[in-house]
N, C-alpha and C positions, 0 to 999 in steps of 0.2 A: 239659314240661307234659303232664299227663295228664288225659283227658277218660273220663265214666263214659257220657255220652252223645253222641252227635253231633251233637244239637240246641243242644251246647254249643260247637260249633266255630264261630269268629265267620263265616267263609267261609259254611259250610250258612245263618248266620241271615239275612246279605247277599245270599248266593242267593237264598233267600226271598221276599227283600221287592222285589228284581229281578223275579221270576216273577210276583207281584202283580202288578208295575207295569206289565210288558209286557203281560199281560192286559190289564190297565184301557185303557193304551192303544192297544194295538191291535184291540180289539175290535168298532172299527166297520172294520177295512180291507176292503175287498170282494174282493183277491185272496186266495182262502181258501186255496188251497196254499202260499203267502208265508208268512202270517200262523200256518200250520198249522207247518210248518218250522223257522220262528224261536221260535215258543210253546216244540213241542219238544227245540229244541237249549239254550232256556233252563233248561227243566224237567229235562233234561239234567246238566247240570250239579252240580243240587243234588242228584239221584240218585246220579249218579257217589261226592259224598260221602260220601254214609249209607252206601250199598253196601261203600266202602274200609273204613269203619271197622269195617264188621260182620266184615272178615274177621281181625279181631286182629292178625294182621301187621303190621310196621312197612311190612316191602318193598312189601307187596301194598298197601299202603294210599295210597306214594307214588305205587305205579303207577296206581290210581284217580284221583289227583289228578291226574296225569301228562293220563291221558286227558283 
């Protein structure tokens, strides 16, 4: 399966709508460096993605995900 964009990887769009959601919910938590961490290590994530894909590589791209 080949992808023209990254937006089109179902992962990146589930990361997504995770990053949303932790937002929304954690948005009132009062320990702000918790909440700061976990935000993100979610945002994280969906980064790690886009970043692998940009680098065309197959290898490089598993090691992105890897991460």
């Amino acid at each position: 399966m080949s992808f023209c964009k990254f937006e089109e990887i179902i992962a990146w769009q589930k990361s997504r709508t995770l990053v949303l959601e932790c937002y929304e919910i954690f948005r009132s938590v009062k320990d702000y460096s918790f909440r700061n961490q976990l935000l993100r290590a979610v945002v994280s994530v969906m980064n790690n993605i886009a970043e692998g894909f940009e680098r065309k590589g197959e290898k490089q791209f598993r090691h992105f995900l890897y991460i």
